[in-house]
Backbone as XML, in Angstrom:
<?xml version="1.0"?>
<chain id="A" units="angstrom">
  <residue number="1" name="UNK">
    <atom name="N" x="49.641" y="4.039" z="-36.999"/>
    <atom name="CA" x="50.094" y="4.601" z="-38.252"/>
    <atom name="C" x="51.564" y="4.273" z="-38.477"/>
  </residue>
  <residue number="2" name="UNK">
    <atom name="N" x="52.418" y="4.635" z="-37.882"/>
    <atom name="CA" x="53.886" y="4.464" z="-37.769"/>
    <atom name="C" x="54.019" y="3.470" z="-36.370"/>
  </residue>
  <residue number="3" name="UNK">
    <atom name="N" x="55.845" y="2.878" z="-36.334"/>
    <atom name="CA" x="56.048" y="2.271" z="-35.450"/>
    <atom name="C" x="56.225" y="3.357" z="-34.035"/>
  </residue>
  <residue number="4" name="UNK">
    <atom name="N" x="57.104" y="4.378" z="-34.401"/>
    <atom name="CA" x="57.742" y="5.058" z="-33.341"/>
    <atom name="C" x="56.733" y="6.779" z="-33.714"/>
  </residue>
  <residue number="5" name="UNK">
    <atom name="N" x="56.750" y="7.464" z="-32.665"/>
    <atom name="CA" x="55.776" y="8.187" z="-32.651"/>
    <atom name="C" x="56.560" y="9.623" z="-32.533"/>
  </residue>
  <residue number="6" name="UNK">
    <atom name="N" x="57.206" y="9.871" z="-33.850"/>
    <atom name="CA" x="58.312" y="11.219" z="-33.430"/>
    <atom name="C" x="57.813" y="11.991" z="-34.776"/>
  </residue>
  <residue number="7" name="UNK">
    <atom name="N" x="58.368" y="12.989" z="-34.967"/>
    <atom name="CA" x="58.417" y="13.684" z="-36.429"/>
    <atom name="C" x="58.371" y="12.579" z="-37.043"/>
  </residue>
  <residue number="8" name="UNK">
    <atom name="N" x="57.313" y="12.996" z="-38.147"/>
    <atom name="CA" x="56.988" y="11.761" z="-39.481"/>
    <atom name="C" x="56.692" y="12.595" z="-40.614"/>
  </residue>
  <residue number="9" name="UNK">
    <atom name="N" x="56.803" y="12.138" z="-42.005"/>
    <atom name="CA" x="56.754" y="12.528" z="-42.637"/>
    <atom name="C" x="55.796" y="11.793" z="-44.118"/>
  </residue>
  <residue number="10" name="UNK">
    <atom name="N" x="54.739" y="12.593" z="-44.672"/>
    <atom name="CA" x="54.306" y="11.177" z="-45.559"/>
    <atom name="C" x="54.093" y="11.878" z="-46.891"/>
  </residue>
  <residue number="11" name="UNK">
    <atom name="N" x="54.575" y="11.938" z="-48.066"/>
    <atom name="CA" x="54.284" y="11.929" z="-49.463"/>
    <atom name="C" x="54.178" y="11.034" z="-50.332"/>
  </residue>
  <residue number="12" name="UNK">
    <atom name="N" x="52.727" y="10.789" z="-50.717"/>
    <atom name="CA" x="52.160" y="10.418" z="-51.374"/>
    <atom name="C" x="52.144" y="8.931" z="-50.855"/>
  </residue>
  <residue number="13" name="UNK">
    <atom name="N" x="52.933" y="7.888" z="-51.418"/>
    <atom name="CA" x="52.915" y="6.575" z="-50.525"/>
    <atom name="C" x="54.469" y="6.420" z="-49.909"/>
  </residue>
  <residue number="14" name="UNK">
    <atom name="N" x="55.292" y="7.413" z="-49.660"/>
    <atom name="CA" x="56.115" y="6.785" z="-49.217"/>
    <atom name="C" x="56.352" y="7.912" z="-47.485"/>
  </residue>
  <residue number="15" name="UNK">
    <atom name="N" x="56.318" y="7.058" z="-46.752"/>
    <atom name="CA" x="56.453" y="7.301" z="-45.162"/>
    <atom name="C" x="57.675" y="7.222" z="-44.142"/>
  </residue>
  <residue number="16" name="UNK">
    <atom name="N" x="58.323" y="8.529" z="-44.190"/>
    <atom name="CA" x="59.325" y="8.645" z="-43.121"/>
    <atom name="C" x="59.340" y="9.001" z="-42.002"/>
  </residue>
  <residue number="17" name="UNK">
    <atom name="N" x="59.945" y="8.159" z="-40.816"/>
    <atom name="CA" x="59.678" y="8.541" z="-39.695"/>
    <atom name="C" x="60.862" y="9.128" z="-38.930"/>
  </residue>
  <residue number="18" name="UNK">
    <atom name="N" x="60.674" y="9.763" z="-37.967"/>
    <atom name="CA" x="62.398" y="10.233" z="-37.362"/>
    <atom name="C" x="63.122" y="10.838" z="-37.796"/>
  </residue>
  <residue number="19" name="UNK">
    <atom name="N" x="62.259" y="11.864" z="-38.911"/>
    <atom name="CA" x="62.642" y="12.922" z="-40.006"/>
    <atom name="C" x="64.057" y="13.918" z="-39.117"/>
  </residue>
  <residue number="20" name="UNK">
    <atom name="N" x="63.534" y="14.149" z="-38.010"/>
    <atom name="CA" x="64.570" y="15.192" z="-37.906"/>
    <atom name="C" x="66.008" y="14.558" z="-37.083"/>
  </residue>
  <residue number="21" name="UNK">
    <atom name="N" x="66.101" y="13.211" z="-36.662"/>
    <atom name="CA" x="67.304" y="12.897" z="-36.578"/>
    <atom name="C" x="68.041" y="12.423" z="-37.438"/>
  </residue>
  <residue number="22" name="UNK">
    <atom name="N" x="67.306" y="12.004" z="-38.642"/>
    <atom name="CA" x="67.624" y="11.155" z="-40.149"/>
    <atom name="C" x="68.440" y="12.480" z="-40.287"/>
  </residue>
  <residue number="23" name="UNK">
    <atom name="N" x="67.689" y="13.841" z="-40.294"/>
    <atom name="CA" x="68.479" y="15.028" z="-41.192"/>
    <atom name="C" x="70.203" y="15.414" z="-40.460"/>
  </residue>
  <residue number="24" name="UNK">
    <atom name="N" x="69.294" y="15.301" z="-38.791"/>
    <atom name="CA" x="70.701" y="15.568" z="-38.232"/>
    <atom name="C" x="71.642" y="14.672" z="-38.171"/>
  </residue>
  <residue number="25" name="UNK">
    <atom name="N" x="71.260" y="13.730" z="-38.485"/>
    <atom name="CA" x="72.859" y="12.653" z="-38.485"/>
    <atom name="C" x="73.513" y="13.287" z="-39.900"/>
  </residue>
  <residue number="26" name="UNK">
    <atom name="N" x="73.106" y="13.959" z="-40.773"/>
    <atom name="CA" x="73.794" y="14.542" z="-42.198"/>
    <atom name="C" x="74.882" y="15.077" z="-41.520"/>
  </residue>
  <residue number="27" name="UNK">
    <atom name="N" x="74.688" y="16.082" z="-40.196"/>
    <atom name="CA" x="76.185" y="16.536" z="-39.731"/>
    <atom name="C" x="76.308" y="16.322" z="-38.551"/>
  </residue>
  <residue number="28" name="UNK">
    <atom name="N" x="76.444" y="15.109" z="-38.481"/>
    <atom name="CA" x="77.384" y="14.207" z="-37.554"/>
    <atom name="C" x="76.799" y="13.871" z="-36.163"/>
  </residue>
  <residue number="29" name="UNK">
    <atom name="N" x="77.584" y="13.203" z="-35.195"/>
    <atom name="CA" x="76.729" y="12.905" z="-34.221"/>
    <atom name="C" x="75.904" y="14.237" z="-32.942"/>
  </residue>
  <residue number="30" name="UNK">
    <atom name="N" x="76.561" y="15.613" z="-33.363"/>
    <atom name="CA" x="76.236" y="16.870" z="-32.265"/>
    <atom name="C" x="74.843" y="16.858" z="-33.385"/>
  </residue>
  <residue number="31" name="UNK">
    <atom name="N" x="74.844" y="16.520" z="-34.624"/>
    <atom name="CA" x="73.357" y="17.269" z="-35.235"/>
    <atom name="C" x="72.106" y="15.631" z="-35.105"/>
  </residue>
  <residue number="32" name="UNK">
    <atom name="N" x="72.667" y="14.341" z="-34.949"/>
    <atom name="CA" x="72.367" y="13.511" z="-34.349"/>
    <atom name="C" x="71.335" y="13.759" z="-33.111"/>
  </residue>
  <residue number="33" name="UNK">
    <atom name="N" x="72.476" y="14.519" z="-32.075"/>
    <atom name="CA" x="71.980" y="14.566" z="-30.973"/>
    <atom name="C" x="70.609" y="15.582" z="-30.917"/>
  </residue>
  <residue number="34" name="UNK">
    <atom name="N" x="70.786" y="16.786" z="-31.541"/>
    <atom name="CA" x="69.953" y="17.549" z="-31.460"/>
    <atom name="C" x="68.404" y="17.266" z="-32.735"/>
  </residue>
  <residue number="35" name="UNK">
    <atom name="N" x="68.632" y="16.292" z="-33.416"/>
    <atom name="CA" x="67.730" y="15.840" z="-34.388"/>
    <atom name="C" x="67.298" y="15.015" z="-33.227"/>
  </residue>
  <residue number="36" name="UNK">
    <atom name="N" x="67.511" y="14.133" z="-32.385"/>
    <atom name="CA" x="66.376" y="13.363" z="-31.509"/>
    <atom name="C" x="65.953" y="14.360" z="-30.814"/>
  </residue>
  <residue number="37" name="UNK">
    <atom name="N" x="66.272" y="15.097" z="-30.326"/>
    <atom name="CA" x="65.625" y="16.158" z="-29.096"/>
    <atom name="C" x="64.322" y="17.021" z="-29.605"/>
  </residue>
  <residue number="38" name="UNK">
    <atom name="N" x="64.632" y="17.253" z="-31.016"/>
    <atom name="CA" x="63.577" y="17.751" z="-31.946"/>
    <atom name="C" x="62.306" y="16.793" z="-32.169"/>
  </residue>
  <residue number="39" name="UNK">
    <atom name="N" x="63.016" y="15.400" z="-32.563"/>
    <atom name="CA" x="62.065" y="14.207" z="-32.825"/>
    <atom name="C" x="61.222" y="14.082" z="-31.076"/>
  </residue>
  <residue number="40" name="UNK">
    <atom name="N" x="61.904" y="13.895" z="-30.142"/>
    <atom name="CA" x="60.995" y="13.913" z="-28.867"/>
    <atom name="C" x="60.155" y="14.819" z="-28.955"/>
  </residue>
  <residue number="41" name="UNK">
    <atom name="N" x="60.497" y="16.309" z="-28.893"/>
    <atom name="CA" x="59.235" y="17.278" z="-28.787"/>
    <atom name="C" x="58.269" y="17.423" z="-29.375"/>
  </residue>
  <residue number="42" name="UNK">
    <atom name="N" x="58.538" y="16.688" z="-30.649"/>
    <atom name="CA" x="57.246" y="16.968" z="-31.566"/>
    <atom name="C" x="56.872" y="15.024" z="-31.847"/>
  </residue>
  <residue number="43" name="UNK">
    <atom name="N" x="56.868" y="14.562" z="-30.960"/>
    <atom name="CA" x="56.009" y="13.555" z="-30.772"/>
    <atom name="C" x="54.344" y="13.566" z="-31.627"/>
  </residue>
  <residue number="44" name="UNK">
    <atom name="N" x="54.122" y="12.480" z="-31.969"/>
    <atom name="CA" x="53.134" y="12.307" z="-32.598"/>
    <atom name="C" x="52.587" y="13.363" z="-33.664"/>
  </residue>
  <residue number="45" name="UNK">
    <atom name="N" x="53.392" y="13.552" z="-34.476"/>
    <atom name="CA" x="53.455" y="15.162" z="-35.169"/>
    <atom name="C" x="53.603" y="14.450" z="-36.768"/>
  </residue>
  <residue number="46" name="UNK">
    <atom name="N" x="52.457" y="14.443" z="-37.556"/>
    <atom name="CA" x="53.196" y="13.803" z="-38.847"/>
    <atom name="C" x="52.618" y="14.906" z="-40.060"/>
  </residue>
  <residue number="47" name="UNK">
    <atom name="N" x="53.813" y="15.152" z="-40.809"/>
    <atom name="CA" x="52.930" y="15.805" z="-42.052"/>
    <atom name="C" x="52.959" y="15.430" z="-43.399"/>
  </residue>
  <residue number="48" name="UNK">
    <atom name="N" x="52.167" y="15.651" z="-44.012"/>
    <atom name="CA" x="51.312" y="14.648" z="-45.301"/>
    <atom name="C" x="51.583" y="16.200" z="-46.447"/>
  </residue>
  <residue number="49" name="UNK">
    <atom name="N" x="52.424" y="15.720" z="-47.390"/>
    <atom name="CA" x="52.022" y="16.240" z="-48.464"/>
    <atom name="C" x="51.972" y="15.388" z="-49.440"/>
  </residue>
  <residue number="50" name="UNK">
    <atom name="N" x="50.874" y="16.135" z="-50.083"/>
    <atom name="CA" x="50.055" y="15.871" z="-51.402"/>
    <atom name="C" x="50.785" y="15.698" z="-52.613"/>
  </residue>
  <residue number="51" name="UNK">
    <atom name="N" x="50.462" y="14.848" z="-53.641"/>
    <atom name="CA" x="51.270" y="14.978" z="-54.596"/>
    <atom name="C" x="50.369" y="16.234" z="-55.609"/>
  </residue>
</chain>
């Protein structure tokens, strides 16, 4: 489905992956750090909303 297998995200046709380090790099590299640690735990985890 995706390349990398972390938090994903899919509406309608467009597909993001690595949702929660994408968010934490917004504040800086400490929310960086803790956006991958999030993305590891929830491995293979994707959610689909509907339009």
């Amino acid at each position: 489905m995706f390349g990398k297998n972390h938090l994903n995200v899919e509406y309608g046709n467009v597909k993001v992956t690595d949702v929660a380090t994408k968010v934490g790099s917004l504040f800086g590299s400490k929310g960086r750090e803790v956006g991958k640690k999030v993305d590891q735990a929830t491995k293979k985890i994707t959610i689909k909303i509907d339009k």
